[in-house]
C-alpha positions in Angstrom: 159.6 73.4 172.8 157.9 73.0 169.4 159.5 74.1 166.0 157.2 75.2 163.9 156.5 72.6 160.9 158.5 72.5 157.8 157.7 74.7 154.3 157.7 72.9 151.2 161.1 74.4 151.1 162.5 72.8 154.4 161.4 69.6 153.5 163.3 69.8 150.3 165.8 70.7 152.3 165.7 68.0 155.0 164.9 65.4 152.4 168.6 66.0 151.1 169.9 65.8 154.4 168.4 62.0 154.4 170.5 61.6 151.0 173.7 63.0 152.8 173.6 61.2 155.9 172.7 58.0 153.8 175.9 58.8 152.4 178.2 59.7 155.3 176.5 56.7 157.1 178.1 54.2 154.8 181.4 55.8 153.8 182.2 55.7 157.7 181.5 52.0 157.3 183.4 51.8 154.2 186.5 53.5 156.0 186.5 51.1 159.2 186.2 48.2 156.8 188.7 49.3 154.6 191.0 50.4 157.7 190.5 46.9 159.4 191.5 44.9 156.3 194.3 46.9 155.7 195.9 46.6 159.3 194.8 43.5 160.1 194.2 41.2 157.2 191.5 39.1 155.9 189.1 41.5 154.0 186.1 39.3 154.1 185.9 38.6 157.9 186.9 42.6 158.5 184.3 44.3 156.4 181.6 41.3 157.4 182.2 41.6 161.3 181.9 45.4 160.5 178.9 45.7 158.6 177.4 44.0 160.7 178.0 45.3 163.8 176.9 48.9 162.0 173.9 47.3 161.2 172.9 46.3 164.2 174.0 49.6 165.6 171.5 51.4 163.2 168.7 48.9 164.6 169.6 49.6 168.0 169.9 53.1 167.6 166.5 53.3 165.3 164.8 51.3 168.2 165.9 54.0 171.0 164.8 56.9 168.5 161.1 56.4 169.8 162.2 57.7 173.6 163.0 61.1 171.9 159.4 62.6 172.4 159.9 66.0 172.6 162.1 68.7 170.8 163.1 66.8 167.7 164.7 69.4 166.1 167.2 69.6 168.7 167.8 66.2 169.3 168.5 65.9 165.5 171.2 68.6 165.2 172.8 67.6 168.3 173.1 63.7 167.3 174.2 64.6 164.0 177.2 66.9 165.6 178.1 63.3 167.5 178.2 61.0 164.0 180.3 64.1 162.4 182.9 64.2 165.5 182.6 60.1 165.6 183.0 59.5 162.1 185.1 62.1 161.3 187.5 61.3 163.5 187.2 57.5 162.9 190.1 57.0 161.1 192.7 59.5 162.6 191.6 57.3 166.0 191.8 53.8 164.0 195.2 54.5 162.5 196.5 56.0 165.9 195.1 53.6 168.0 196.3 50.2 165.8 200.3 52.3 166.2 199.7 53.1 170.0 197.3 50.6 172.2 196.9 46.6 172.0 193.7 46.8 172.0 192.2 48.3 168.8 189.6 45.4 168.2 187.7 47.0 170.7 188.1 50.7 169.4 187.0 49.9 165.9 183.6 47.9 166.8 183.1 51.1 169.5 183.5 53.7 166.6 181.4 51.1 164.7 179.1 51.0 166.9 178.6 54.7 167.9 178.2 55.7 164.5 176.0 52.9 163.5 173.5 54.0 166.5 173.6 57.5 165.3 172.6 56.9 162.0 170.1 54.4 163.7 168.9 57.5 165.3 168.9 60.3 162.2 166.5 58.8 160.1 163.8 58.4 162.3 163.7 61.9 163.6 163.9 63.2 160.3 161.0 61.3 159.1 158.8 62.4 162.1 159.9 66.0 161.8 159.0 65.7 158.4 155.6 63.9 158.7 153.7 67.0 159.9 154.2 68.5 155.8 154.4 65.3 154.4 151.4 62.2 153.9 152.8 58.8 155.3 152.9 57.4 151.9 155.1 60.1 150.4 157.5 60.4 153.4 158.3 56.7 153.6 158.9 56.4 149.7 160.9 59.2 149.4 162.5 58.8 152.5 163.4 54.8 151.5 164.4 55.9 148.1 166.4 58.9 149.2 168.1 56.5 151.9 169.1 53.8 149.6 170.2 56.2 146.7 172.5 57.8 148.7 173.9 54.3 149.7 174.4 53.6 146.2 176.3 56.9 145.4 178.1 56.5 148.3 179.1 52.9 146.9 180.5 54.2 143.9 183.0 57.0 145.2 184.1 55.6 147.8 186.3 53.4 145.8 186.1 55.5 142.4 186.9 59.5 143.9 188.0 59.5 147.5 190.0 56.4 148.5 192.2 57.9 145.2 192.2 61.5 145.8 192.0 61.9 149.6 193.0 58.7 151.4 191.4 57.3 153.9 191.7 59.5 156.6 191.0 62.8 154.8 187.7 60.9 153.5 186.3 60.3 156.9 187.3 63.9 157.7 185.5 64.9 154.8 182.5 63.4 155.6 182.2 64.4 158.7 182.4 68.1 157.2 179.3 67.1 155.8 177.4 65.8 158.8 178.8 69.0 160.4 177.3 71.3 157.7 173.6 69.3 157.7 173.8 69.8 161.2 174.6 74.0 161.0 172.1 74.2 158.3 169.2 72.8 159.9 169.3 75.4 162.6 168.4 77.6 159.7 165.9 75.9 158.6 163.2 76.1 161.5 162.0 79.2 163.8 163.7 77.9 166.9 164.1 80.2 170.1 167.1 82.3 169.9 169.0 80.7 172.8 168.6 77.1 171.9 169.5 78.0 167.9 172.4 79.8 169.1 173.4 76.9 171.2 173.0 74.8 168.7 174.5 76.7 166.0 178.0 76.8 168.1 178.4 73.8 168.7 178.0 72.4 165.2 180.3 75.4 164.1 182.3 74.2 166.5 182.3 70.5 164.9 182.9 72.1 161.7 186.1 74.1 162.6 187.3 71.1 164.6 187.4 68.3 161.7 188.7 71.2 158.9 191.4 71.9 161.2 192.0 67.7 161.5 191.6 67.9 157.7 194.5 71.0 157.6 197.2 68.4 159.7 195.8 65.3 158.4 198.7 65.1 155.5 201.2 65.4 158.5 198.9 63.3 161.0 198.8 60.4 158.3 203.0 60.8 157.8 203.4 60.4 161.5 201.1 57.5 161.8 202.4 55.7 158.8 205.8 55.9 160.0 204.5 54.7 163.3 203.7 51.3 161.6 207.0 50.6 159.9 210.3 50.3 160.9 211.9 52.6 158.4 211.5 55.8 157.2 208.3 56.7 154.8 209.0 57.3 151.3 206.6 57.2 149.1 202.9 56.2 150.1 199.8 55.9 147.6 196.4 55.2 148.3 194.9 53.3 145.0 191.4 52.3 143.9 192.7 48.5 144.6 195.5 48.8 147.5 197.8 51.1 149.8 200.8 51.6 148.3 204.1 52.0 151.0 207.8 52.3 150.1 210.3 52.7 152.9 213.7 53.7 152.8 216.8 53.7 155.5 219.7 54.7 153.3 220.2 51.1 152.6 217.3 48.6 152.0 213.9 49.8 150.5 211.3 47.4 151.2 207.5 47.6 149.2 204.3 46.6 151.3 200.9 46.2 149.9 198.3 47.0 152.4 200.7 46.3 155.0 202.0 43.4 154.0 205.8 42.9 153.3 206.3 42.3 149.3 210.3 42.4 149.1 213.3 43.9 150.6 216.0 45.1 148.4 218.6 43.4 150.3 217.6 40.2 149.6 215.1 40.4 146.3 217.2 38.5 144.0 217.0 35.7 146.2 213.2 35.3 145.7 213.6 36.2 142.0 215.9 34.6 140.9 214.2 31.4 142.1 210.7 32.5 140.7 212.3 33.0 137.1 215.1 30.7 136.3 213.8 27.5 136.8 211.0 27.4 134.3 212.9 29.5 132.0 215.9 27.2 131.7 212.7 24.7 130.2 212.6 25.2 126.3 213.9 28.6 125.9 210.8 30.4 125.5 210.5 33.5 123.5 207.0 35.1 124.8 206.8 35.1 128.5 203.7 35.8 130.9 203.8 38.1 134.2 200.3 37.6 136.4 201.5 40.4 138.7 204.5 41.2 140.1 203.8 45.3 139.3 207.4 46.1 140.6 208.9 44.4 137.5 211.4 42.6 139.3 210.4 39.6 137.7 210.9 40.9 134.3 214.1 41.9 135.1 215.5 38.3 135.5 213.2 37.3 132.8 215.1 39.8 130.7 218.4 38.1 131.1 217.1 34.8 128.8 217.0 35.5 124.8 213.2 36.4 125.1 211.3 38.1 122.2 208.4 39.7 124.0 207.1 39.4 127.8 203.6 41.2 128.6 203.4 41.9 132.3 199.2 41.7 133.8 199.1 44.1 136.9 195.7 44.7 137.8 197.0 48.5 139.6 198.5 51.7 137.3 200.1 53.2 140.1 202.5 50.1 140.7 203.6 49.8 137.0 203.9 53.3 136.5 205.4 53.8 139.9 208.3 51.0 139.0 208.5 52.8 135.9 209.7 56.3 137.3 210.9 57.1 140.3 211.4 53.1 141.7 212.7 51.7 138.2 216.4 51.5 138.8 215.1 48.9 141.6 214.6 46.6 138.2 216.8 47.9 136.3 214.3 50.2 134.4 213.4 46.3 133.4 209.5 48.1 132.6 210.8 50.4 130.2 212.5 47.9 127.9 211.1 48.0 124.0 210.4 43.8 124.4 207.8 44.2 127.6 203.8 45.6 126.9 202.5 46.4 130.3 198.5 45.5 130.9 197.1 46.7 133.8 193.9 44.4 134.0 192.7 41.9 136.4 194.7 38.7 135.2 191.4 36.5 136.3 189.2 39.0 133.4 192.1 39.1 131.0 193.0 35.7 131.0 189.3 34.6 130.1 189.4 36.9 127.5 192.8 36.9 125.8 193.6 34.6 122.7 197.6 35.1 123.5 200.0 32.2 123.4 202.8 32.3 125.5 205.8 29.5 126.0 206.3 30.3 129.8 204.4 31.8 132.6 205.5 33.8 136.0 203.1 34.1 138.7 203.9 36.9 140.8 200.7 37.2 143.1 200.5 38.6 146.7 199.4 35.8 149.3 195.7 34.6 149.1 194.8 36.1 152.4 191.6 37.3 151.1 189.0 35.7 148.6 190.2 38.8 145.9 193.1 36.8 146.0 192.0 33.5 146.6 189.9 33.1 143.4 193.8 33.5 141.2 194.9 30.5 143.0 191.9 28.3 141.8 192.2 24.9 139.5 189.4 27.4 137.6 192.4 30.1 136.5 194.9 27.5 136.4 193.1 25.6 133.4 192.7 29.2 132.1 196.1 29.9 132.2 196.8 26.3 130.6 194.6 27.2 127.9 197.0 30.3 127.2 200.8 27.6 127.0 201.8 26.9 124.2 202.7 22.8 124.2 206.1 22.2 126.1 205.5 25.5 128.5 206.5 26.0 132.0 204.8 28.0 134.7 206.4 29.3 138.1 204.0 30.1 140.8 204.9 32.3 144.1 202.9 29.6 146.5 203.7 31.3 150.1 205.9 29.9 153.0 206.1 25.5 153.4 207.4 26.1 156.8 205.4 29.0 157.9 202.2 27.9 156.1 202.9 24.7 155.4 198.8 23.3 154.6 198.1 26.7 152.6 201.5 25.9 150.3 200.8 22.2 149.6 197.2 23.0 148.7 198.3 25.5 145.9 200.5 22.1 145.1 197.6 20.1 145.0 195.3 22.4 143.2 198.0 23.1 140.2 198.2 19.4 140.3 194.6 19.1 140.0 194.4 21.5 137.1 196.9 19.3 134.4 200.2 20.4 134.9 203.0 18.2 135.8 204.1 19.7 139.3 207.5 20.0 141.0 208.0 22.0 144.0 210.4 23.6 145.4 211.8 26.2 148.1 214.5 29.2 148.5 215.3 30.3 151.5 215.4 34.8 151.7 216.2 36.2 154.4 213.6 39.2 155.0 210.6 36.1 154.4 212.4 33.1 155.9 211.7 29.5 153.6 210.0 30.4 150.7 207.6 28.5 148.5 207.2 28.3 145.1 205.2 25.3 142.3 207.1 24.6 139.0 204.1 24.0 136.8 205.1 22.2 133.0 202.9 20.3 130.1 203.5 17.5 128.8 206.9 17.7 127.0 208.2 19.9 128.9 212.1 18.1 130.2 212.9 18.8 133.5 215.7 15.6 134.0 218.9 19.0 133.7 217.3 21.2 136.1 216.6 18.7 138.6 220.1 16.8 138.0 222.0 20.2 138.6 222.6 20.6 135.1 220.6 23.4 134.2 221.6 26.2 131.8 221.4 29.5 133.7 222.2 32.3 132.2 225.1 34.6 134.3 226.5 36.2 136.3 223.2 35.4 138.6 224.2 35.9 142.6 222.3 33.4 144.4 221.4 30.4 141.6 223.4 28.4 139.9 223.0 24.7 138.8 223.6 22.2 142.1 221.9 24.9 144.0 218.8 25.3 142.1 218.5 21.2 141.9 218.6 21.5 146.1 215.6 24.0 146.1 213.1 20.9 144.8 214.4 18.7 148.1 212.5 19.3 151.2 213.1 18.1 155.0 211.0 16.1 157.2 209.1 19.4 158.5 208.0 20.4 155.1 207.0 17.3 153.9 203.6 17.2 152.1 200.2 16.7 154.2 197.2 15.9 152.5 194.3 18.0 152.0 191.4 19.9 149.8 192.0 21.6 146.5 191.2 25.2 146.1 188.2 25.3 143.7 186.5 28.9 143.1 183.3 27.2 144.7 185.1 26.9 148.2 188.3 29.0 148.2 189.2 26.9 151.4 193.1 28.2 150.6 191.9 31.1 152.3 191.0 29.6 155.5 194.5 27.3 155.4 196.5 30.4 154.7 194.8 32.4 157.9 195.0 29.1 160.0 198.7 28.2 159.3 199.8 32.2 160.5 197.6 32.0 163.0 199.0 29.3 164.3 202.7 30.4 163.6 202.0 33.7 165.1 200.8 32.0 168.4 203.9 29.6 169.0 
């Protein structure tokens, strides 16, 4: 069966297709990428082991496109109703499968995989239905150009317009709709017999009907699997440009994860706080302070117990600030809100480069540097930065990570803040929903810490788990935290990265 070759007007048409499935073809990888880092960690080996596994998908499936010798057409609409069920439904089967099965490595490079083949497959057949209209010259420059254009756009809202407004799993639904529709709309486009278009015609309707009604429950299908993943009930969930957004509730802790990841548990908070904030503040008595992160303004909240004049909180994501703002801020004490704290949401690396600001103390409130994002704020390069910003006699607290659980990744932030010109003392709280906590009192020269670590140290109160004796205990460590030696984490070699995935690795495996 031949279809008859394509008007000027079909090929206008199919050359869009080869922009939309350019498109689709990447936001699928996109989405497992995204989907792989956030449930299991480590961005750079996630979205690296997936591209290229899609990759070499496409090449695989681009090398069996020559074996389809007859029928084109067909073949074409039928593979594209496989990539729109396969990528469609690539994240509602990700997220279930990481709640349900042991073994989702293997589903996400399948999915991968699949997908990657059929896009392998897509553009090939469209470029040789298209060559009969078309000179070789014209049909591989516009093809090329149409296929790497749509890449690009895909590039830009991914992160910009979908992740934001639909979520992962409504995105890949989305843009399976799309596939789905090429697919229906090329049986239009050519004179095929009435049997095989009607064929054809169903069961791309039928992939069409099939991921809108997936897109009607996802809302509820996302709930159920999100609540599959944490222990307590789902409160509040957000899917930003930079990071997924969780808050759960049981009636009597709410606990905040990042992308999965644990960030604190009511309960216990003040434990971890308290022993980020008090230490370097009882130095001097500073009057402009410095938050690099901590969004949830927890931090500012102790900081707003000392006589401060002015603190100016860095939080590289809106939705956290304004989200501990509002309907989270009586967590902090509506701390965010108070007329002394400016709130900047910037990247702290960008901002700190770029800001003339002087400040007499500094709390650094960062997530863990489990990915190179995060990696490159734990470098002697933005700790000399950030020195440039003290004021003489300054102090600087530094969340560093666990010294029991990852002991190598914590002494390296000691070395590296070392290595950058600060005088360094470090020291340890134990909270209960982390275990022993690590964190890197950072001063310059001047700066008298013989009170603090004598027990003498001038708290403010009533604080509930510091007070003088017990904050000078935090800087003594036992024989199995002890310091190892090691590299320093330079932005040329971000080896904290590596130390921070070998030390959990390694604890997870005991």
């Amino acid at each position: 069966m031949i279809a008859s070759p394509p008007t000027p007007t079909v090929s206008r048409a199919l050359f869009a297709s080869v922009f939309l499935i350019a498109s689709c073809g990447l936001i699928y990888e996109l989405v497992a990428g995204a989907l792989a880092s956030y449930l299991l960690g480590n961005s750079v080996t996630q979205f690296s082991l997936v591209i290229g596994t899609y990759l070499s998908a496409m090449g695989v499936g681009s090398w069996l496109s020559r074996h389809i010798e007859r029928n084109l057409v067909v073949r074409f609409v039928e593979i594209e109703v496989a990539v729109a069920l396969i990528g469609g439904f690539e994240a509602p089967l990700l997220y279930a499968g990481f709640a349900i099965t042991p073994a989702f490595r293997p589903l996400l490079f399948s999915l991968v995989a699949l997908v990657g083949v059929g896009v392998g497959l897509e553009l090939p057949l469209l470029m040789r239905i298209l060559e009969k209209h078309t000179s070789l010259k014209e049909l591989i420059a516009r093809a090329l150009f149409l296929d790497y254009i749509g890449a690009f756009a895909a590039a830009l809202i991914f992160p910009i317009l979908l992740v934001p407004q639909l979520g992962l799993l409504r995105t890949s639904l989305v843009l399976g709709l799309v596939n789905a529709g090429v697919a229906y709309w090329t049986t239009w486009l050519f004179d095929l017999p009435p049997p095989v278009a009607t064929r054809l015609r169903l069961i791309s309707g039928g992939a069409v009907l099939a991921l809108a009604a997936g897109l009607a429950g996802a809302a509820e299908m996302e709930a159920r699997v999100d609540q599959a993943l944490f222990a307590d009930p789902v409160v509040y969930r957000e899917a930003t440009p930079f990071q997924k957004i969780v808050v759960t509730s049981n009636g009597h802790d709410t606990r905040l994860y990042l992308d999965g990841n644990l960030q604190f548990s009511a309960l216990d908070e003040y434990r971890y706080h308290e022993a980020l904030v008090h230490p370097a503040l009882s130095l001097g008595h500073p009057r402009r302070v410095l938050v690099l992160g901590g969004g949830d303004g927890l931090a500012v909240r102790e900081i707003l117990k000392h006589r401060v004049e002015e603190v100016v909180l860095v939080d590289l994501d809106p939705a956290m600030t304004r989200l501990f703002s509002t309907r989270f801020a009586d967590l902090n004490g509506d701390a965010l809100l108070d007329p002394r704290v400016t709130v900047v949401n910037a990247d702290a690396f960008s901002w700190l480069e770029t800001s003339a600001e002087q400040f007499d103390a500094a709390i650094v409130d960062f997530p863990d540097p489990n990915d190179y994002a995060l990696g490159k704020l734990y470098t002697t390069h933005f700790y000399r930065t950030l020195r440039a910003r003290l004021a003489p006699g300054a102090a600087v607290a530094i969340q560093s990570t666990s010294p029991f659980y990852a002991a190598n990744a914590y002494w390296c932030v000691v070395r590296t803040v070392e290595a950058s010109g600060f005088s360094v003392y470090p020291y340890h709280q134990w909270v209960p929903a982390f275990g022993d906590w690590g964190f890197v009192l950072a001063t310059l020269d001047g700066a008298d810490v013989a009170d603090l670590l004598a027990g003498k140290a001038d708290f403010p109160r009533p604080l509930r788990s510091l007070e003088a004796r017990s904050a000078a205990a935090m800087f003594v460590f036992g024989p199995d935290t002890l310091r190892p030696e090691g590299p320093i984490n330079r932005l040329d070699n971000q080896v904290l990265v590596r130390l921070y995935e070998e030390d959990w690795h390694e604890m997870m495996g005991r």
